[in-house]
N, C-alpha and C positions, 0 to 999 in steps of 0.2 A: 663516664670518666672525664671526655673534655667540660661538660658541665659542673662535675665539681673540683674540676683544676681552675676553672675560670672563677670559680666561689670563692675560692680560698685566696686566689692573688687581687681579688676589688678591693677598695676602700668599701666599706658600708654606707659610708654619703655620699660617695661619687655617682655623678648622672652621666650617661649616654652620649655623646654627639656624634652626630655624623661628620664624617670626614671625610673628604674625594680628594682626587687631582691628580694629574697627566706628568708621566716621567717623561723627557728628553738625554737620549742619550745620541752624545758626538758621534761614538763607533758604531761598528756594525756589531750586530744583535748575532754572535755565530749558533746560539743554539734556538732560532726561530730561522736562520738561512736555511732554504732546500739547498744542505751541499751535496749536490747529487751530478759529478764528473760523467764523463762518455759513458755509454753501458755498457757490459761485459759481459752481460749475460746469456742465455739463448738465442734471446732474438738478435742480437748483435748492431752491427754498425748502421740496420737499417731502423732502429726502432728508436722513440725519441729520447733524450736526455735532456738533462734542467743544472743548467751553468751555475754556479755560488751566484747570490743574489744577498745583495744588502740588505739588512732589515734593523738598520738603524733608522731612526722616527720618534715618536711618540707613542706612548702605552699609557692608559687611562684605568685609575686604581681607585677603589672607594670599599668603604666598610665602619667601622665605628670604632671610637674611643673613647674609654672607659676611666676617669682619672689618666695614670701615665702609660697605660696600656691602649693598644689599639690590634686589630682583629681588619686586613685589606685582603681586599681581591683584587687580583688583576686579569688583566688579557690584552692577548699579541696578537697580531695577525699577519701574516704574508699572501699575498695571491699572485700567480703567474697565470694566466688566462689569454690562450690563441688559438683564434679561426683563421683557418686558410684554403683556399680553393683555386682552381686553376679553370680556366675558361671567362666565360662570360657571368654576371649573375644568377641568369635562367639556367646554367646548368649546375650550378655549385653544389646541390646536392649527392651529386656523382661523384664529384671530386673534394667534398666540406671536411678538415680535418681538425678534429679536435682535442687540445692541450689542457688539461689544470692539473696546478699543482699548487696546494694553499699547506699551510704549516696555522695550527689555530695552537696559541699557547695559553689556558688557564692553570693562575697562582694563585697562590696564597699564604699569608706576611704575616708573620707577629712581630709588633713593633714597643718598645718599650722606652718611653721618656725618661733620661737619667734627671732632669730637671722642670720644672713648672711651664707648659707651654705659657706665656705672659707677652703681650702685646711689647716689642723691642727687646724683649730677652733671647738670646740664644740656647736654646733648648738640644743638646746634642742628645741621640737615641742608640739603642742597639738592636737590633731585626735576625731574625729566621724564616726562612721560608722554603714551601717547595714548589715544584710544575711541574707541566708534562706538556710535552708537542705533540698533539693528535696532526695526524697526516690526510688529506687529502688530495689523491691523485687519480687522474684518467686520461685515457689516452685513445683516441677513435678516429679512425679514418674509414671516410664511405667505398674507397677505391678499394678494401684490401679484402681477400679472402678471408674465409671463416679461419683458416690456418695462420696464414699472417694477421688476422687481428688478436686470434690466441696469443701468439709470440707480443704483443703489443699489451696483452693482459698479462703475462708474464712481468715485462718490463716495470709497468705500473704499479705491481704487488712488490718488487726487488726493491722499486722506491719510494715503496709507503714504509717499507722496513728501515731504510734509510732515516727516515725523515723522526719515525715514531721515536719516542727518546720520556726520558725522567730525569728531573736534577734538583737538587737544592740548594742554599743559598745561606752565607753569614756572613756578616758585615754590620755599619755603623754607619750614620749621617748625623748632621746638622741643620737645624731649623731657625728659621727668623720668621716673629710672626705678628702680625699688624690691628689693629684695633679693631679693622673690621671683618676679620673673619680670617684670610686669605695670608699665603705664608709662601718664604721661597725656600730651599733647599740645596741639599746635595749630598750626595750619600755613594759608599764605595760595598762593593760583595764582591766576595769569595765565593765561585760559582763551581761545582761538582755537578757533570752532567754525561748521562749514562746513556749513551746510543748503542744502533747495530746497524752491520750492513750482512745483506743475507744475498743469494745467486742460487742454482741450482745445486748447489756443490756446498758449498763453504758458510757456515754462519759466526760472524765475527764479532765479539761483543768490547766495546770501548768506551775507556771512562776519561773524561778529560776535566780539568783542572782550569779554572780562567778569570776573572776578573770584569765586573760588571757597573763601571759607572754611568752616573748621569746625576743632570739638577730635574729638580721639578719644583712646579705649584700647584698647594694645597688650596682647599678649602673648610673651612668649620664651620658647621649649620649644626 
């Protein structure tokens, strides 16, 4: 079926290009943040927690365009990652305790040129798209009982539910683009994005509503 929806909207002369390039957005990126507050869960005040983290940066996007259609991927990434140990280095294994927490986000864009991409023309587009934040987290300390590390496997699983999310995406940009391949941008989304938070009790499902700008540069090979 997406192959012959993809039939039906090409030009029949229209050729292929490749097309990449890296979004920068000012704000912070809230649906790639581990926003994951104090724990609350079983293991309580003694097990770790992972503070809201920026994940405003750069996001690297490529895939192909077809006439005034294009077809992008993207990917996010966040990592939190800590070792800590108490003594000396010869003992750190006794005491070696260890934190990750990564939020990995793959999209994917349908992008559509209202006007001729042309080298100093302004080509304004309109785009959909969706993604998901797959989670990964763990959490180890060498000091702790087989019971207190359960409660710390506990903790871990409450925050992969956290983290775990779907959302999609509508909006518009504009393009300026240069003789030799390369083009700058800026483009705004209306962002619908479906998380949960889950504990031993309670499973909580929220949808939030948000806005997602940035400029970027392309490239056309």
């Amino acid at each position: 079926m997406l192959a012959l929806a993809i039939a039906l909207i090409l030009p029949a002369h229209a050729e292929a290009e490749g097309l990449a390039g890296v979004d920068w957005r000012p704000f912070d990126r809230s649906d790639l943040a581990s926003i994951i507050g104090d724990s609350n869960g079983a293991a309580g005040a003694d097990t770790p927690s992972t503070a809201s983290r920026s994940a405003a940066g750069l996001t690297p996007w490529g895939g192909v365009i077809v006439g005034p259609n294009a077809w992008l991927a993207s990917f996010g990434l966040t990592l939190d990652r800590t070792l800590s140990w108490t003594g000396t280095v010869d003992d750190q294994e006794d005491t070696l305790q260890r934190r990750l927490v990564a939020s990995l986000r793959p999209g994917l864009d349908y992008r559509r040129y209202l006007r001729p991409r042309e080298p100093g023309a302004v080509a304004p587009w309109v785009g959909l798209g969706a993604s998901a934040v797959l989670p990964v987290v763990r959490y180890e300390d060498a000091s702790l009982t087989p019971e207190e590390q359960a409660d710390w496997d506990e903790a871990a699983r409450e925050d992969r539910a956290r983290i775990l999310a779907v959302g999609g995406r509508l909006g518009a940009g504009l393009e300026v683009g240069f003789a030799n391949g390369l083009g700058v941008g800026a483009r705004l989304f209306g962002v619908v994005h479906r998380g949960q938070t889950l504990d031993e009790d309670t499973y909580t499902a929220t949808v939030r509503l948000d806005t997602d700008a940035a400029v970027y540069l392309s490239f056309t090979f």
